[in-house]
C-alpha positions as CSV (number, residue, x, y, z in Angstrom):
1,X,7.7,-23.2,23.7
2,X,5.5,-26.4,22.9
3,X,2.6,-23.4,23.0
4,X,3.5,-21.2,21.0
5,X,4.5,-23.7,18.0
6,X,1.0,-24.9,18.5
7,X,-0.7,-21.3,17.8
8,X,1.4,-20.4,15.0
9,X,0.5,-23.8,13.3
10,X,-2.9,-22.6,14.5
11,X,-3.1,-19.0,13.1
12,X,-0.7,-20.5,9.9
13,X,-3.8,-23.0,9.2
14,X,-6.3,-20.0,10.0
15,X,-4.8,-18.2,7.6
16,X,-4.2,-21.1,5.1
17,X,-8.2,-21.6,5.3
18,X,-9.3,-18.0,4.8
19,X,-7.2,-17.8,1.7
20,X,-8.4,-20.5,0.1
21,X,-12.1,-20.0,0.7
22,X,-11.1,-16.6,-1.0
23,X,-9.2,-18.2,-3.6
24,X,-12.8,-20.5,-4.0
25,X,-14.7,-17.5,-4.2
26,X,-12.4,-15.8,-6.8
27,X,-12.6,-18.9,-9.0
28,X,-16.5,-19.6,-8.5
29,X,-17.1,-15.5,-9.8
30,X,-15.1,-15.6,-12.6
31,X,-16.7,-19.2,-13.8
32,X,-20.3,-17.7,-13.4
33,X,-19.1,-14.5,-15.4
34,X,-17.7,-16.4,-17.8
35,X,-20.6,-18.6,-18.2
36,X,-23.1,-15.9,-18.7
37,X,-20.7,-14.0,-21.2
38,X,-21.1,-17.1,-22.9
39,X,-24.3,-17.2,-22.9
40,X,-25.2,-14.4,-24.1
41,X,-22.6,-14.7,-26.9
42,X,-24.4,-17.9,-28.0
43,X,-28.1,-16.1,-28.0
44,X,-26.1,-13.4,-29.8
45,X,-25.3,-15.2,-32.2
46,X,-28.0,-17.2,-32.6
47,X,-30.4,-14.9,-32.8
48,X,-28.0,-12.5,-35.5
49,X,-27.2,-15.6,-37.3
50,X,-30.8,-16.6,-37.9
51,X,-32.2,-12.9,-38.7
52,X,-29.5,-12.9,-41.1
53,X,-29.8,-16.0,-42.8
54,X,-33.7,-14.9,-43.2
55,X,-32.5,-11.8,-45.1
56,X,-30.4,-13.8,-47.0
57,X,-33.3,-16.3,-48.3
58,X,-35.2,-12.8,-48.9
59,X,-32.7,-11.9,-51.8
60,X,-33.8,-12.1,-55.6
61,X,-30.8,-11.7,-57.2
62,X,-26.6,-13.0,-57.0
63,X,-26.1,-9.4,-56.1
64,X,-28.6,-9.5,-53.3
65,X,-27.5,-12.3,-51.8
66,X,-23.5,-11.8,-52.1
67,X,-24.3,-8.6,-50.2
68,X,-26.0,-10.2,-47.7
69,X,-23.5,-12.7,-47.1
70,X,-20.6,-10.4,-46.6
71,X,-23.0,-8.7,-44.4
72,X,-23.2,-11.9,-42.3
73,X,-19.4,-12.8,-42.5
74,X,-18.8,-9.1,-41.1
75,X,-21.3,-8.8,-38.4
76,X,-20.4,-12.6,-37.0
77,X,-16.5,-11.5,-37.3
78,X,-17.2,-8.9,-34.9
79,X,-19.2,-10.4,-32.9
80,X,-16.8,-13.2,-32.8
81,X,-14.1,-9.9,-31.5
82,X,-16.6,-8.6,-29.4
83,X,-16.9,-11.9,-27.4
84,X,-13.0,-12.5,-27.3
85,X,-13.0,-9.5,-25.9
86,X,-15.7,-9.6,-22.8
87,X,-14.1,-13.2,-22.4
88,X,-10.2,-11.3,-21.7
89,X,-12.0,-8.6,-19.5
90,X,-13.4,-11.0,-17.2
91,X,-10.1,-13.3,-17.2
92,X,-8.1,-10.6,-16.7
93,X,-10.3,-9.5,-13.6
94,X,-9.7,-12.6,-12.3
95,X,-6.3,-12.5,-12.7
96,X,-6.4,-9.2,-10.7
97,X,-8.7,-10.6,-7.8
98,X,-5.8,-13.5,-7.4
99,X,-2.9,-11.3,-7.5
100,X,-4.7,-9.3,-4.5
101,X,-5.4,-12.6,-2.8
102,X,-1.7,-13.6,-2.9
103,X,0.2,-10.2,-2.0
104,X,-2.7,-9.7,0.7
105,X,-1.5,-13.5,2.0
106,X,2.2,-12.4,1.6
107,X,2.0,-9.3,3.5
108,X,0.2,-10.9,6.4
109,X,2.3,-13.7,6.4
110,X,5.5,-11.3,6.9
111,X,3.4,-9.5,9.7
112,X,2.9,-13.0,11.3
113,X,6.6,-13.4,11.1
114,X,7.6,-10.6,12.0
């Protein structure tokens, strides 16, 4: 009896360890996606921000340069939305990659069980 408690603690922290390496792995991809959505947000906006801002100093008249600046304010509020976005896509792929990891550690724990 004294043996078999001591391989199902055994295969129980086997199984502990392999989901939690796989939880790590989960968390690690989704921070380096996140990162370089991030990233690339900020040269995105850097980058439109300053073209932009050129244009702006380019303008000769009130007109001019109330056009351009509703210009700016449009394209940064959807870039703004565009960046939520890719920032939800990869949280919510996370999300999905951990609700595998625990009904995948659920069902073989009721196998183990069982």
């Amino acid at each position: 009896m004294d043996q078999n408690i001591a391989e199902n603690f055994a295969k129980f922290t086997e199984n502990m360890m392999d989901s939690m390496q796989k939880l790590q792995e989960i968390n690690e991809k989704t921070l380096k996606e996140l990162t370089s959505q991030q990233f690339q947000s900020a040269q995105d906006f850097i980058k439109t921000g300053s073209e932009q801002i050129e244009q702006l100093g380019k303008s000769k008249t009130v007109e001019e340069a109330v056009s351009e600046q509703t210009k700016i304010t449009s394209t940064m509020g959807k870039m703004v939305l565009d960046s939520a976005q890719a920032t939800m896509e990869v949280l919510t792929n996370g999300q999905k990659d951990l609700e595998n990891l625990i009904k995948t550690a659920v069902k073989d724990g009721m196998k183990s069980k069982g």
